[in-house]
TILO-457100 format. One record per residue (C-alpha): residue number from 1; x, y, z; residue in one letter. Coordinates in nm, 3 decimals, always signed. Layout:
R     k         X         Y         Z   r
R   NUM         X         Y         Z   A
...
END
This chain:
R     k         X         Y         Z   r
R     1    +0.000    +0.000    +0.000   X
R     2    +0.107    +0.291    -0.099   X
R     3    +0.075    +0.692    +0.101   X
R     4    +0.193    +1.039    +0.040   X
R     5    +0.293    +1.287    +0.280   X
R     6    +0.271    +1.627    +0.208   X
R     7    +0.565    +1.838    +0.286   X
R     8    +0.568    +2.154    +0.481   X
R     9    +0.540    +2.369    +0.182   X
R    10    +0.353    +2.169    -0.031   X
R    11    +0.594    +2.129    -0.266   X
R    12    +0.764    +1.767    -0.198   X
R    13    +0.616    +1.433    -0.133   X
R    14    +0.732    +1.159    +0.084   X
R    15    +0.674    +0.826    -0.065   X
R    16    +0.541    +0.547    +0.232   X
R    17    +0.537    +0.172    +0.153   X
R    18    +0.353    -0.061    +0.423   X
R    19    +0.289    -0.409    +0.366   X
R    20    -0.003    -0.418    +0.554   X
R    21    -0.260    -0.119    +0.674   X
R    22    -0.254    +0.057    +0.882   X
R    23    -0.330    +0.044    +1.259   X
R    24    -0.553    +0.349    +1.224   X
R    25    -0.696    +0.594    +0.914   X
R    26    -0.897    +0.830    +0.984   X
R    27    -1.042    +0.928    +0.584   X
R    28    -1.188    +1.267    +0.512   X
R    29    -1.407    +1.271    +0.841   X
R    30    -1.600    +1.611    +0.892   X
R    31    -1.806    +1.733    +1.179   X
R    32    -2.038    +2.093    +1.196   X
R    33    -2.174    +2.209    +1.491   X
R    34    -2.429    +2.529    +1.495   X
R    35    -2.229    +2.803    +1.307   X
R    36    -1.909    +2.632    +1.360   X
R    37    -1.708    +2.416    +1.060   X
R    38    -1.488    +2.178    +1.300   X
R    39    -1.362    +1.979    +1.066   X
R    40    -1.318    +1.980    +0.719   X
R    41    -1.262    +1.671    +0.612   X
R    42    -0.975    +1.570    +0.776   X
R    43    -0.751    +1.241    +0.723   X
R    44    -0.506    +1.047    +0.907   X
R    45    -0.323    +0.768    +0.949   X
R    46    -0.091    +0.587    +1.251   X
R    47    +0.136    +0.316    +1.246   X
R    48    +0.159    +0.011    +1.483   X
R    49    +0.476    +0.115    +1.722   X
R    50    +0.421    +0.470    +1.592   X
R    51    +0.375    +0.795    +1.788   X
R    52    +0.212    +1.052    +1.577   X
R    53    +0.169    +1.424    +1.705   X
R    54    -0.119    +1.636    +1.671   X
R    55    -0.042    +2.002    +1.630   X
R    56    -0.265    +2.324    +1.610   X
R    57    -0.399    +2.613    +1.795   X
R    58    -0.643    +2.626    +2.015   X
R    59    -0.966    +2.578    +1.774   X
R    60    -0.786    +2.428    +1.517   X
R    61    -0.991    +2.075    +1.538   X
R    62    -0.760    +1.904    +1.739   X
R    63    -1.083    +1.824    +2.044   X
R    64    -1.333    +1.758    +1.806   X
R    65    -1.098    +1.485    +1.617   X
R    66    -0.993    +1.311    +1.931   X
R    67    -1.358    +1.332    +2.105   X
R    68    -1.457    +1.133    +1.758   X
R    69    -1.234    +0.860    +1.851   X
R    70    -1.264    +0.853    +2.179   X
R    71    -1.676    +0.791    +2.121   X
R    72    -1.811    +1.148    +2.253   X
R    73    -1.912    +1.287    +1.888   X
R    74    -1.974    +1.079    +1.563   X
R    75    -1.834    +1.240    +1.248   X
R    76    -2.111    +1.387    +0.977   X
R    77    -1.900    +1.246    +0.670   X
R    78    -1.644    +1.026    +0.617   X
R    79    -1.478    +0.739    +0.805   X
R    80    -1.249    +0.522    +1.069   X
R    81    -1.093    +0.241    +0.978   X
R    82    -0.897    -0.004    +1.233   X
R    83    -0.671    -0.242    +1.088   X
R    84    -0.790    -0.206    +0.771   X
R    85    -1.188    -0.277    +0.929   X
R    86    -1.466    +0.028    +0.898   X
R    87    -1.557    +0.074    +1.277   X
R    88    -1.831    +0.338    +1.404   X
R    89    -1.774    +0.450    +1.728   X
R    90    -2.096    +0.566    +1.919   X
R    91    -1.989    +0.601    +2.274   X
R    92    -1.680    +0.502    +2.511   X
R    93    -1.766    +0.123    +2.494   X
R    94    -1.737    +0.106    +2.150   X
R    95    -1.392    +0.297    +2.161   X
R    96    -1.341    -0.007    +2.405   X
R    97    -1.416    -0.258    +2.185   X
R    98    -1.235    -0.127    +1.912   X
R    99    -0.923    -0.114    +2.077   X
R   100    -0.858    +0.294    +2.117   X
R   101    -0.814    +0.464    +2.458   X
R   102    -0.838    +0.849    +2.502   X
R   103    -0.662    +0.971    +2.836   X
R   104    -0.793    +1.350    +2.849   X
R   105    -0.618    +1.629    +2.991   X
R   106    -0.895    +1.638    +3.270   X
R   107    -0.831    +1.311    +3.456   X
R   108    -1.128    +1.095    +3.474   X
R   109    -1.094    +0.939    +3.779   X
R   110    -1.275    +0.915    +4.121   X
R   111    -1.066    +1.050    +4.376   X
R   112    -1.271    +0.840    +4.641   X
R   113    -1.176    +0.469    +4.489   X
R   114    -0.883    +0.344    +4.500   X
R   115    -0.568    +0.255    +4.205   X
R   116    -0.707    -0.106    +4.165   X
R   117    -1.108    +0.010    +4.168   X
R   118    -1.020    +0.290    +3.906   X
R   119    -0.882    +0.105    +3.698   X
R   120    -1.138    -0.153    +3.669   X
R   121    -1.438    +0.075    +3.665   X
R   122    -1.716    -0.024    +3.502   X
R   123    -1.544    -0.392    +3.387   X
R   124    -1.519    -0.526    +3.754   X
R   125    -1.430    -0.853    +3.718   X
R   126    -1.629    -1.137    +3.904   X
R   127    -1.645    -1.480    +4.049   X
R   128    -2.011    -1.572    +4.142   X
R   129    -2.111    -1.286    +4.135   X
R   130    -1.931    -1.099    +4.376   X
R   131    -1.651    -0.871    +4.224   X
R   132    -1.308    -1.088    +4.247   X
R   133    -1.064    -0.782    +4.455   X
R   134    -0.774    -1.058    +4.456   X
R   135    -0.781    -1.066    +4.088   X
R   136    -0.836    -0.756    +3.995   X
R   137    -0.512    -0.622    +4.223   X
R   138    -0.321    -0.865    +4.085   X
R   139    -0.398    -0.765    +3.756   X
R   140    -0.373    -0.379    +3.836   X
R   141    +0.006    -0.490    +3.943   X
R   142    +0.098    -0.658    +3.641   X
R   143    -0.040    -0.337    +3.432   X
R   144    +0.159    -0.084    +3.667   X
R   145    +0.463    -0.314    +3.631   X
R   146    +0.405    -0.306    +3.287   X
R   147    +0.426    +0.088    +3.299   X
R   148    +0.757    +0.037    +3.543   X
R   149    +0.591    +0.221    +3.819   X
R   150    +0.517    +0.095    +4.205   X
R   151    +0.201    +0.202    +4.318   X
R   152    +0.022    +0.077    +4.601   X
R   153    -0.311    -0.044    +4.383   X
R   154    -0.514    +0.008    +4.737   X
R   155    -0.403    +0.404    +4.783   X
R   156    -0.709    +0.588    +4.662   X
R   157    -0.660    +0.840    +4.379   X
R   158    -0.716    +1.113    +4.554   X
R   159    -0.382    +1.048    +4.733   X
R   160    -0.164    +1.028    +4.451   X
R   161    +0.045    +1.299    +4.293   X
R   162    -0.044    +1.417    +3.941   X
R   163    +0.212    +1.179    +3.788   X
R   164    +0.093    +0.906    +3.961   X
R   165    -0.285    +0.955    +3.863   X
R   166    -0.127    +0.968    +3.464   X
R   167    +0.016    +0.670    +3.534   X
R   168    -0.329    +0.494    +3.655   X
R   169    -0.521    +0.661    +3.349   X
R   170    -0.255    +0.494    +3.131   X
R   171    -0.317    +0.131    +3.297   X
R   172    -0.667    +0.150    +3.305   X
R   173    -0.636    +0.224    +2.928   X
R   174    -0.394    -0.076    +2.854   X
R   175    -0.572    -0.299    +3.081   X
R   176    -0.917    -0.270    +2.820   X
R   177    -0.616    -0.374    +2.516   X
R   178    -0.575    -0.062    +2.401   X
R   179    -0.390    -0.063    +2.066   X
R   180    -0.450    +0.305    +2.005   X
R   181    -0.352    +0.559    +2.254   X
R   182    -0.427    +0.896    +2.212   X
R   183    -0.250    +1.148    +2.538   X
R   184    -0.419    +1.504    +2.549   X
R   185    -0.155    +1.726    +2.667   X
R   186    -0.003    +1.435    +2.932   X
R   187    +0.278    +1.705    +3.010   X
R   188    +0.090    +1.982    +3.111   X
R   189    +0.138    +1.995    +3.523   X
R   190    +0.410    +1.739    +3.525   X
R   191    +0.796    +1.822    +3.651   X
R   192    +1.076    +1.720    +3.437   X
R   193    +1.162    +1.439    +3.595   X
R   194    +0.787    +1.347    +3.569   X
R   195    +0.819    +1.441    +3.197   X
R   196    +1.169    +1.199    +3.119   X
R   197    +0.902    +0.885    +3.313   X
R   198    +0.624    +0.946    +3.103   X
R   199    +0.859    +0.953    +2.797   X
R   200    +0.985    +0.599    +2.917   X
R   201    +0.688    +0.507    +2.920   X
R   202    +0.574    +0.608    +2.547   X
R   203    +0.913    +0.469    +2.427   X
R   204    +0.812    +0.094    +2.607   X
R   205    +0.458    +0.140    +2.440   X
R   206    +0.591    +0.239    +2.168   X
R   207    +0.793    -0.051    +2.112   X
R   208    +0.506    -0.308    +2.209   X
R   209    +0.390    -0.214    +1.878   X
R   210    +0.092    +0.049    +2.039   X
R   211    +0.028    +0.354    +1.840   X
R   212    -0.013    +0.684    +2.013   X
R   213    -0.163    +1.000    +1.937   X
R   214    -0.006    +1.253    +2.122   X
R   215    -0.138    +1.632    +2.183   X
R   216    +0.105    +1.915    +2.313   X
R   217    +0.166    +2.271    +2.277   X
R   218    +0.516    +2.191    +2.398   X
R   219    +0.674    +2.183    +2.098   X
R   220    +1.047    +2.012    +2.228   X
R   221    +0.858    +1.778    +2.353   X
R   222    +0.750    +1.665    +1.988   X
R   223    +1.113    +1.633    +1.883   X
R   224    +1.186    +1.464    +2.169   X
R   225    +0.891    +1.165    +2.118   X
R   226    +0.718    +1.185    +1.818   X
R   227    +0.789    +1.021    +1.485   X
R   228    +0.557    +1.190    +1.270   X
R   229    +0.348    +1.491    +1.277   X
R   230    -0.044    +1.647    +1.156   X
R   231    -0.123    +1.984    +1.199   X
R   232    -0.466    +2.115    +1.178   X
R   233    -0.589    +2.475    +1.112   X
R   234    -0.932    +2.617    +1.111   X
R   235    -1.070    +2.214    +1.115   X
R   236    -0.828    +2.146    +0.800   X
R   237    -0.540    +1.916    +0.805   X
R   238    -0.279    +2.200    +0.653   X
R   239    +0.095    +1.980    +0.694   X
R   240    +0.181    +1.651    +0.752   X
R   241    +0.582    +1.563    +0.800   X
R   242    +0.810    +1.325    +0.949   X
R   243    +0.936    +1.538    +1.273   X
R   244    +1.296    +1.459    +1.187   X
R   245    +1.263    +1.656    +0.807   X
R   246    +1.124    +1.939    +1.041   X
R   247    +1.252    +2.271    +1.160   X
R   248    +1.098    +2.504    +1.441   X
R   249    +1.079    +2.728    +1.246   X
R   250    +0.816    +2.541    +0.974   X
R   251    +0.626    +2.363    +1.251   X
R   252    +0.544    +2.729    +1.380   X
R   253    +0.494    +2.873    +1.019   X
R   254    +0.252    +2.567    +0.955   X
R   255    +0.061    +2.594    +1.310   X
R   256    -0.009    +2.960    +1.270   X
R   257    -0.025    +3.049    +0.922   X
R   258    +0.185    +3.263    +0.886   X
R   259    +0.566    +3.339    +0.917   X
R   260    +0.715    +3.420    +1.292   X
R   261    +1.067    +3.584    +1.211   X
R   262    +1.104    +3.488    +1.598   X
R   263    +0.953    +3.260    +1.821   X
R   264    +1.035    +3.549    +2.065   X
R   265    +0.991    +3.928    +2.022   X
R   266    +1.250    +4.131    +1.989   X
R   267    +1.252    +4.413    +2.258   X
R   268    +1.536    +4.705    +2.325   X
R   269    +1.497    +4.729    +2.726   X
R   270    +1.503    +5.069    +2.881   X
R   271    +1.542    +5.023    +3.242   X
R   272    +1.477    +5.261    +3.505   X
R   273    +1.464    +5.258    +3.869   X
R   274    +1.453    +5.006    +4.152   X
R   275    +1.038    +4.957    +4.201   X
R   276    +1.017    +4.640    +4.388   X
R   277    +1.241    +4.485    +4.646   X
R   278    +1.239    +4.198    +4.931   X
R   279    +1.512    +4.108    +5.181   X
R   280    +1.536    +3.750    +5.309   X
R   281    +1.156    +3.665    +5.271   X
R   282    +1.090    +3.351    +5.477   X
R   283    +0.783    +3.115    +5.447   X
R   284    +0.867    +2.751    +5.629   X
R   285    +1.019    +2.553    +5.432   X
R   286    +0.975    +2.662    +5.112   X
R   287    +1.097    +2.973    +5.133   X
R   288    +1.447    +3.060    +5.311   X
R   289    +1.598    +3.447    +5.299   X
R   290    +1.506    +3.512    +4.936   X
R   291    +1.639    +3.881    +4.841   X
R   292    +1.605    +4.028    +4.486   X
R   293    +1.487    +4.344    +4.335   X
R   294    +1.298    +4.423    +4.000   X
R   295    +1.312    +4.752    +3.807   X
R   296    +1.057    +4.957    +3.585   X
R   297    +1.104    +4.853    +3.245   X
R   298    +1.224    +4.546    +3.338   X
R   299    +1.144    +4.158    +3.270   X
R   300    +1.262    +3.941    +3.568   X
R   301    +1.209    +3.603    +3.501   X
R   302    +1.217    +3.333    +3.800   X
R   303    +1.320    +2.986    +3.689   X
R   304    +1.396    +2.662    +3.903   X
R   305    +1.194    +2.292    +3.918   X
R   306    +0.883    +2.231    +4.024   X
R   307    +0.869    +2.284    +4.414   X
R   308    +1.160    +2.555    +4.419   X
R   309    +0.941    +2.811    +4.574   X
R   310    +0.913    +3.022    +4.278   X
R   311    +0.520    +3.058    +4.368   X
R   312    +0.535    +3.045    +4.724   X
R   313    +0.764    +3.376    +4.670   X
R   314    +0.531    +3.516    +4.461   X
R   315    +0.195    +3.445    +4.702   X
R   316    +0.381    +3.611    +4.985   X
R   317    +0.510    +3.942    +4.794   X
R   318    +0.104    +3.960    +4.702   X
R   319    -0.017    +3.870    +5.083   X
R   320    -0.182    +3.556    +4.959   X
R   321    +0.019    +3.391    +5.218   X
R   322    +0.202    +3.526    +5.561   X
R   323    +0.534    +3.607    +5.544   X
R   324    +0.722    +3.490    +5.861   X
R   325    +1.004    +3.712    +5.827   X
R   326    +1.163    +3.992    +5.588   X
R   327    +1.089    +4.301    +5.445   X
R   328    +0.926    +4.379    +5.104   X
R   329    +1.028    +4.788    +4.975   X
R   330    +0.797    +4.973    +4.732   X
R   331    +0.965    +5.257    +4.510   X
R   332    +1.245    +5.196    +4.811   X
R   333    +1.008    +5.253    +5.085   X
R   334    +0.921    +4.926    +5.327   X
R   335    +0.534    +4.837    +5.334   X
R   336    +0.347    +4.581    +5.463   X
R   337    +0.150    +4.380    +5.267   X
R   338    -0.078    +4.134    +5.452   X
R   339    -0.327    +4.083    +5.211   X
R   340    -0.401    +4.069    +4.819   X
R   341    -0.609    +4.375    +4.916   X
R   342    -0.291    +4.598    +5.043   X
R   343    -0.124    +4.428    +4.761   X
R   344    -0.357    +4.607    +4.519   X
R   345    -0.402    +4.917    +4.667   X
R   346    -0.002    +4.931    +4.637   X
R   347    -0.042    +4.854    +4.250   X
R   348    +0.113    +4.458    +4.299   X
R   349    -0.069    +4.198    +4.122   X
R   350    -0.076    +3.880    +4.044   X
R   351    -0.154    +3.649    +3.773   X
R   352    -0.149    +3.313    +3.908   X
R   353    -0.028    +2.986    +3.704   X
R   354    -0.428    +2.885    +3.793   X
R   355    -0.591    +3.099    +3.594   X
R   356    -0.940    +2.865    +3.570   X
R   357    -0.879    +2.842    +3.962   X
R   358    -0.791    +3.177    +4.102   X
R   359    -0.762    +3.446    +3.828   X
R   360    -1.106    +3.396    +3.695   X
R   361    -1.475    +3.273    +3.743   X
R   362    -1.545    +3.068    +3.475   X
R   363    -1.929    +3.040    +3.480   X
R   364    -1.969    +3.395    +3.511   X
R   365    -1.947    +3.678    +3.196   X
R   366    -1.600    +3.786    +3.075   X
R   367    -1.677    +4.133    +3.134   X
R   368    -1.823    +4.038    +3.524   X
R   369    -1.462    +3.869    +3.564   X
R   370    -1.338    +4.173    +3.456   X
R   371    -1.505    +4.445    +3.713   X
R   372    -1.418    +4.161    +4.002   X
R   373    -1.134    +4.376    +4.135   X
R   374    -1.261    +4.748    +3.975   X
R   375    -1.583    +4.753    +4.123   X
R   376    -1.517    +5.058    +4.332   X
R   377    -1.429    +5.254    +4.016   X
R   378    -1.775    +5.135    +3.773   X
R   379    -1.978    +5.215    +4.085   X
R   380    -2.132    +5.572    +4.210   X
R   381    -2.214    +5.532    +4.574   X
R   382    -2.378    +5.190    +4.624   X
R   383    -2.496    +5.118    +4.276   X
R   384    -2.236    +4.936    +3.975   X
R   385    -2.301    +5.156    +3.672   X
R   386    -2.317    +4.830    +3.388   X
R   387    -2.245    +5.160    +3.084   X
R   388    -1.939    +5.261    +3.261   X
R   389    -1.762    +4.841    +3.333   X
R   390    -1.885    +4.774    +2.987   X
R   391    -1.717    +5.066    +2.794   X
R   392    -1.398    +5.043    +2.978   X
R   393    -1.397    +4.638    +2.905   X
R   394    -1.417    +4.692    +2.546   X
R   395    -1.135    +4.935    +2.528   X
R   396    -0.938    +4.708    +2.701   X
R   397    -1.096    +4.415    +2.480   X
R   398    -0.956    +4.587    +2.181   X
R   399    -0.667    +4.726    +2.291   X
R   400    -0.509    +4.323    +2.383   X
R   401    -0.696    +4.167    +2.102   X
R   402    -0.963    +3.986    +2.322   X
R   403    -1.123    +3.740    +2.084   X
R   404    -1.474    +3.672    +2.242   X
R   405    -1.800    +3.691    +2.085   X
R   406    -1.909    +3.950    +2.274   X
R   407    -1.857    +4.085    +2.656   X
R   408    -2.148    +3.872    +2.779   X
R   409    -1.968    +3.533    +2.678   X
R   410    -1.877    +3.306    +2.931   X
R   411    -1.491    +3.313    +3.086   X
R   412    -1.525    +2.905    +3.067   X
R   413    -1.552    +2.916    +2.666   X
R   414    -1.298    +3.097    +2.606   X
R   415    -0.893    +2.982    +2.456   X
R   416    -0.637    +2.954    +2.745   X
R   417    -0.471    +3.253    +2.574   X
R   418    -0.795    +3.462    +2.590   X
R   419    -0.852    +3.415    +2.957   X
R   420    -0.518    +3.484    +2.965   X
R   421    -0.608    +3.829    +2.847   X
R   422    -0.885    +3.904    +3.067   X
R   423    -0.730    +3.834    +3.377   X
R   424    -0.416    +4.071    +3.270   X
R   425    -0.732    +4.306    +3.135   X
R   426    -0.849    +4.355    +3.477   X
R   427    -0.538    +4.438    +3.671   X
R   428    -0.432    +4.677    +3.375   X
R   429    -0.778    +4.858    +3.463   X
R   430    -0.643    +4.903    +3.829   X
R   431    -0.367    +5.057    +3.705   X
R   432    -0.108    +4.826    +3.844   X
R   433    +0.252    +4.881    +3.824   X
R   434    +0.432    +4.621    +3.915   X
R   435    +0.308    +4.309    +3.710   X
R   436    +0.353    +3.921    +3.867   X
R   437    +0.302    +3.686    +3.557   X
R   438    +0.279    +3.275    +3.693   X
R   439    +0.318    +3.022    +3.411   X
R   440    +0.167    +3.332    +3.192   X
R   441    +0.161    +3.045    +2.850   X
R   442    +0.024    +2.738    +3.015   X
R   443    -0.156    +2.529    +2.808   X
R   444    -0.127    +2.805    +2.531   X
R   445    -0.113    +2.774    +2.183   X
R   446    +0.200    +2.896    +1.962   X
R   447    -0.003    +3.193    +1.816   X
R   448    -0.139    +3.323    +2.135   X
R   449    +0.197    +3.258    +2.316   X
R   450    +0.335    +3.518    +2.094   X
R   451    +0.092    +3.749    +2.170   X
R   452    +0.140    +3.723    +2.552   X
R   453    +0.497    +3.763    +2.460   X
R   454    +0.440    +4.135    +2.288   X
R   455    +0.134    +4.241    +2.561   X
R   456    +0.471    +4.178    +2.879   X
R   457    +0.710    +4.360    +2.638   X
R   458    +0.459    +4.638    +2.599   X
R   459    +0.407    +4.649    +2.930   X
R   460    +0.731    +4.632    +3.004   X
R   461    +0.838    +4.914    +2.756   X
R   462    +0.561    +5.142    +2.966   X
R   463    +0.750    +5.122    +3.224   X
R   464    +0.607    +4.848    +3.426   X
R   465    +0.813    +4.613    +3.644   X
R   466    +0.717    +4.293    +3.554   X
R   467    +0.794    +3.896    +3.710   X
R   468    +0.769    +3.630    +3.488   X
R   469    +0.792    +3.298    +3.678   X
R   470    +0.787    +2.996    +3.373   X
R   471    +0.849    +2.631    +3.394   X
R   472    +0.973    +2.651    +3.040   X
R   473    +1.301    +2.742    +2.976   X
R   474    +1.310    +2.872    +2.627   X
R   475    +1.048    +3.095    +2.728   X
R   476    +1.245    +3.224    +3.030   X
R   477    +1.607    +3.283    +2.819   X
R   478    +1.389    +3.438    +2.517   X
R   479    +1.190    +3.698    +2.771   X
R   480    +1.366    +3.805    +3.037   X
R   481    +1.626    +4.068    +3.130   X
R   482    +1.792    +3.874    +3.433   X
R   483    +1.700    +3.549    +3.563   X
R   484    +1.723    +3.445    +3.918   X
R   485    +1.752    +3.030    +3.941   X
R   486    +1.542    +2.897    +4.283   X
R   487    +1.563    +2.564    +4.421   X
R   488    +1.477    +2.438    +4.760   X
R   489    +1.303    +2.745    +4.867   X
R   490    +1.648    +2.921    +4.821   X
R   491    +1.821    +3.126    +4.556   X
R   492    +2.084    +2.943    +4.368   X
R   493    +2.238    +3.253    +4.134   X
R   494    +2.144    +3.514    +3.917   X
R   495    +2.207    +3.494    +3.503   X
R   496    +2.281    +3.851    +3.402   X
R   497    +2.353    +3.821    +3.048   X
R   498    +2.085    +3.618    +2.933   X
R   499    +2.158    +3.654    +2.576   X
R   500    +2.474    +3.472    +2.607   X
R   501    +2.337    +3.217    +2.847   X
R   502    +2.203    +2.878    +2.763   X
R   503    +1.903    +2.618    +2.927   X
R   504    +2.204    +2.380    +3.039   X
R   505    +2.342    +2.711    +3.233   X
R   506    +2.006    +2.746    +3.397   X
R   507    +1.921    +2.393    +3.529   X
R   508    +2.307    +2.382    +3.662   X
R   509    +2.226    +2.669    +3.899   X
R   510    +1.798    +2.477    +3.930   X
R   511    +2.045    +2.157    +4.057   X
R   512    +2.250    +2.344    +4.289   X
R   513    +2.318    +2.184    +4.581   X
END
């Protein structure tokens, strides 16, 4: 049998030979919903052994295609074929049958029950009737050996750590034979060393013949695991390419639409004076003496691995937590901040790395999230004036390229990079000065990241002292001014010339003993 692959400009074609078909094609499927062109005919194909990554922006199709295999929509038009067999998949059982597990980004597991009972839900397995616990924790031992993790299989789920509760999504899925695998951002809240396990993992899979579909915005991690790669735009499959025959560079181009002359802005710094400083900050454990200063016009990124104390630093500078010692200096003045209230009245915010959590409501309007923390200003006396919150949200709207369909629309329905927006919408509106940026691309398409980028360097470039805390280090050498390097509640060092610095120079100073 005999398949083309298009090339990232069209222009060449890759010539596939197979002996046999292929474990999964997905051919010209299409789905509409009210007012909204999903997909466009889209096709596919993965390989026994194969992992295959699934690029595009948030919108591009990516949901809508995995939600079809997984059994949650059926397609309008075309087809799925499994090993070379038409299947139609209705529902999750018949994704069962048919030998294709989807493990979500949002877990699906029941925090009350434990590894073995999660893992077995809804197939318990039986012996006269009653459900068979010996067997099934034996089994759920052999499939978390299988994985090369120890878990206790009685520790209920709500016990484990995040890495943990992948690992138990991933079991349950192999336990049903799952020959197709498709991971919806797996990466997302995991730590490095999280990230190099779960790679393991794939790589064992991988070579047990399973083929997996696997969703990031992470784009190293795609050169790090995948073989192949789709990329969807606008519900249409736009490129198709081994990864290897791939630059950066054309992955962007392809994801976007357009060409990105950096991944990065450029940005000429003007720096002016000292705004913010603390002096040996102390929080328990996870924060010991930390001292640093940040000045207007400046980007100040904080890097270190997950559990450093990067956040914890953060929460107490804004009074979400207590500070048990040290002194934090506004425009060289000491104040006390016990509260996020005393934080914003002294023009400190924060944007926390849980933006669904703590930066906004989801269920309520975008332009309600908005007036949250300006309420005193759209209100005369008692009374909110609705004219006033609504004409300062759409200037604001506008002015960072809010895409919505209007200020009514719900905070829950919108990208990750335009909640993004309205959370940094609303301190803007309070006038804050000094800007505190958590994970500010999580789970944040190319396109949008770069938008992000230029909103901090604007902000930046009006004088605005701003903190960048990221997990991702190409972000944090490609944005900041200085660095300062955090691990074990303690700062390591300080990388002054970023330009000349490099990731391995950061994690040597994130490993410091």
């Amino acid at each position: 049998m005999e398949e083309r692959l298009s090339g990232i400009d069209g222009s060449r074609n890759l010539m596939r030979t197979s002996l046999k078909a292929p474990l999964l094609q997905v051919e010209a499927v299409g789905k509409r919903f009210p007012g909204v062109l999903a997909l466009d005919e889209v096709s596919l194909d993965l390989n026994q052994g194969e992992v295959l990554a699934l690029l595009g922006e948030n919108g591009a199709g990516k949901s809508t295609l995995i939600k079809m295999l997984g059994g949650a929509h059926l397609p309008d038009c075309g087809e799925i074929r499994i090993n070379g067999e038409r299947v139609v998949i209705r529902s999750a059982t018949d994704a069962r049958a048919a030998g294709v597990a989807v493990i979500y980004q949002e877990f699906n597991l029941v925090p009350e029950l434990t590894v073995t009972e999660n893992i077995f839900l809804g197939r318990e397995r039986t012996r006269f009737g009653w459900v068979d616990h010996k067997a099934e924790r034996d089994a759920a031992i052999q499939w978390l050996a299988r994985i090369g993790m120890e878990i206790d299989p009685a520790t209920k789920c709500r016990d484990l750590t995040v890495a943990q509760q992948q690992v138990v999504e991933i079991a349950r899925a192999l336990s049903t034979n799952a020959r197709i695998l498709v991971m919806d951002e797996p990466s997302a809240v995991l730590t490095l060393q999280e990230v190099d396990k779960l790679f393991e993992t794939i790589r064992d899979l991988r070579a047990d013949g399973i083929g997996i579909i696997y969703i990031s915005h992470r784009l190293d991690e795609i050169y790090e695991i995948a073989d192949r790669l789709v990329v969807l735009r606008d519900g249409k499959k736009v490129g198709e390419a081994e990864v290897r025959d791939t630059s950066r560079e054309q992955l962007i181009e392809m994801m976007v639409g357009r060409s990105l002359e950096s991944e990065f802005p450029d940005r000429q710094p003007t720096i002016g004076e000292e705004r913010l400083r603390v002096e040996n900050l102390r929080y328990g454990r996870k924060v010991k003496d930390v001292s640093f200063s940040v000045r207007g016009g400046e980007v100040l990124g904080f890097s270190g691995l997950v559990g450093a104390g990067r956040t914890e630093t953060m929460r107490l500078i804004v009074g979400a937590e207590r500070k048990e010692g040290g002194v934090i200096f506004l425009n060289g003045e000491p104040v006390e901040i016990r509260n996020p209230g005393d934080a914003v009245a002294n023009r400190i915010c924060l944007l926390s790395e849980d933006r669904k959590g703590e930066g906004l409501v989801l269920q309520h309007s975008i332009v309600d999230n908005f007036g949250l923390p300006n309420l005193v200003r759209f209100s005369k006396g008692i009374v909110l004036s609705e004219k006033l919150e609504r004409e300062e949200f759409e200037r604001y709207s506008k002015d960072l390229n809010i895409r919505a369909s209007g200020p009514d629309q719900k905070a829950a329905e919108l990208s990750g990079g335009n909640q993004q927006k309205v959370v940094l919408a609303k301190w803007l509106a309070r006038n804050a000065d000094i800007i505190i940026i958590d994970e500010p691309t999580r789970g944040i398409d190319v396109g949008a990241k770069f938008e992000i980028y230029q909103l901090i360097n604007r902000l930046a470039a009006e004088g605005k002292a701003i903190i960048m805390v990221s997990s991702e280090l190409p972000e944090i050498l490609g944005m900041s001014d200085r660095i300062i390097v955090m691990h074990e509640g303690k700062v390591k060092g300080e990388i002054t010339d970023v330009k000349n610095s490099s990731q391995e120079d950061v994690l040597a100073l994130a490993v410091k003993e």
